[in-house]
C-alpha positions in Angstrom: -29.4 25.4 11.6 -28.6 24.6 15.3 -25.1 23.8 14.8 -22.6 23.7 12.1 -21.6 20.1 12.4 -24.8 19.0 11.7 -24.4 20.9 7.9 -21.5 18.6 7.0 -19.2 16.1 7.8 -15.8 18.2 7.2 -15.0 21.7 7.3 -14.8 21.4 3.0 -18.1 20.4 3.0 -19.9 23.2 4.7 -17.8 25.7 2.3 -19.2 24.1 -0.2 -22.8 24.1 0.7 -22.6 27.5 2.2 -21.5 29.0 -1.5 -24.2 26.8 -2.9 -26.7 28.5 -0.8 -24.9 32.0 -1.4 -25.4 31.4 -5.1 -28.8 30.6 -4.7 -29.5 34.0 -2.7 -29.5 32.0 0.0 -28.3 32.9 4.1 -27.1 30.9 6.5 -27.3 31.3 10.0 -26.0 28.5 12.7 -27.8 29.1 16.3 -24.8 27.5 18.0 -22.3 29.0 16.9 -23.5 32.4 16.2 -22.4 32.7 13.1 -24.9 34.9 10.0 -23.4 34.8 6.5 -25.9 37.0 6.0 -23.9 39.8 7.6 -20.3 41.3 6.5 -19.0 40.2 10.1 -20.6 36.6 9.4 -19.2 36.3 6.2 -15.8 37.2 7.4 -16.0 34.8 9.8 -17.2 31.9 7.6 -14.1 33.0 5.3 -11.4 32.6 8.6 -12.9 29.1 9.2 -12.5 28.3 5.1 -8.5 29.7 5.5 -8.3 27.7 8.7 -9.7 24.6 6.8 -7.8 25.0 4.0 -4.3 26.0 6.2 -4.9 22.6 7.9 -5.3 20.2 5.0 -2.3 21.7 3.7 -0.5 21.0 6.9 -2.1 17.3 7.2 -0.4 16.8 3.4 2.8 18.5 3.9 3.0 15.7 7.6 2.1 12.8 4.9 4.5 13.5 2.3 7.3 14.0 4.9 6.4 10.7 6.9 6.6 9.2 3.5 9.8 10.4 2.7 11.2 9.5 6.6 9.9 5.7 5.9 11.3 5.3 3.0 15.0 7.0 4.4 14.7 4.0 6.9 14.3 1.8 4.2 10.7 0.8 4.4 8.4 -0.7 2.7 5.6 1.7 1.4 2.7 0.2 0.5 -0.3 -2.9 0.2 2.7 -6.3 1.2 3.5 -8.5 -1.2 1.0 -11.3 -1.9 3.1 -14.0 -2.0 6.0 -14.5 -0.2 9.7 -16.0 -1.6 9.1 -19.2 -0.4 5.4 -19.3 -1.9 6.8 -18.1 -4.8 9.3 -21.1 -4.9 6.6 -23.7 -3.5 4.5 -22.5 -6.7 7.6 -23.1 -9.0 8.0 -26.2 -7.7 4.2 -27.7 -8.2 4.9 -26.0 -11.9 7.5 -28.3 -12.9 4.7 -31.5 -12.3 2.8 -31.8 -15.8 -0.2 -32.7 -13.9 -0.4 -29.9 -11.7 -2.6 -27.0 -13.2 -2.1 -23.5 -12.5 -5.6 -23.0 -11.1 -5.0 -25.6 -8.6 -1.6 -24.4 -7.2 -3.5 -21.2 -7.3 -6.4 -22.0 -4.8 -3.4 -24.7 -2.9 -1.9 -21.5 -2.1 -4.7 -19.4 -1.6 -4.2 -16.6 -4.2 -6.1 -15.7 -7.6 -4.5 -16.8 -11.0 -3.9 -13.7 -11.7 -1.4 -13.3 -8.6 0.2 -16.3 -9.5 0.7 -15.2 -13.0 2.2 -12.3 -11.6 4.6 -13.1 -9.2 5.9 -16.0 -11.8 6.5 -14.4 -14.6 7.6 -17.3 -16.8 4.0 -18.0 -17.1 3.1 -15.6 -19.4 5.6 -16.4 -22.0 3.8 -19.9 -21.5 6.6 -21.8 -20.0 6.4 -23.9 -16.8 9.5 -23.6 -14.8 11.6 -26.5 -14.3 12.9 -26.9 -10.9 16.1 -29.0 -9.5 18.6 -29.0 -11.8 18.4 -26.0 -14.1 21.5 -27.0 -16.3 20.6 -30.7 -16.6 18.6 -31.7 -20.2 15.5 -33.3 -19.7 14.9 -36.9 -20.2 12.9 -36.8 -23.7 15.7 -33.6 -24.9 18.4 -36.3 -24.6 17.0 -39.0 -26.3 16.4 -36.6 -29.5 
């Protein structure tokens, strides 16, 4: 093989094709590099590039998970943003309380799937249509009974 980047795209990969070919009875020898797993001294160094590999993934995930926790000591958000925003939300409950108004239309008026409006209005799945304005006040046909 000319070169070992050539054998895989990460360092995880070549391990694992290079014990695949070991298994098989299988050497491998890298021109560039001048490195023989076919010899003790190549297999050693193979086996320093493996600990190197594996010493900086564990390094790369240790500086994750402590970014993580530094956002979120800020107060950040972590995460895909919300779909809809509060005053989406309230434009949706509003076009709710008109009878006419369908929830697939106030869906695509706003741009998001059903299922996002379903979700960030949760009334809807208990199958009630928000009222807005006056909360308190009866309804027009309520009174009359």
């Amino acid at each position: 093989m000319p070169s070992l980047d050539r054998l895989g795209r990460s360092i995880q990969d070549l391990i694992s094709i290079v014990a695949g070919l070991r298994k098989r009875g299988i050497g491998f020898r890298s021109l560039h590099e001048a490195l023989d797993t076919t010899t003790p001294g190549g297999r050693l160094v193979f086996h320093v590039f493996a600990a190197l590999a594996e010493f900086i993934r564990e390094l790369i995930v240790q500086g994750t998970h402590e970014g993580l926790a530094a956002a979120r000591a800020r107060g950040e958000r972590i995460g895909r943003p919300p779909a809809m925003t509060e005053e989406q939300i309230l434009h949706a409950r509003s076009m709710l309380a008109k009878p006419e108004a369908s929830i697939s239309s106030i869906a695509k008026l706003l741009g998001i799937s059903r299922t996002t409006l379903y979700k960030y209005v949760p009334e809807l799945k208990a199958g009630h249509r928000p009222r807005v304005g006056v909360q308190d006040a009866p309804r027009l046909e309520e009174a009359r009974s």
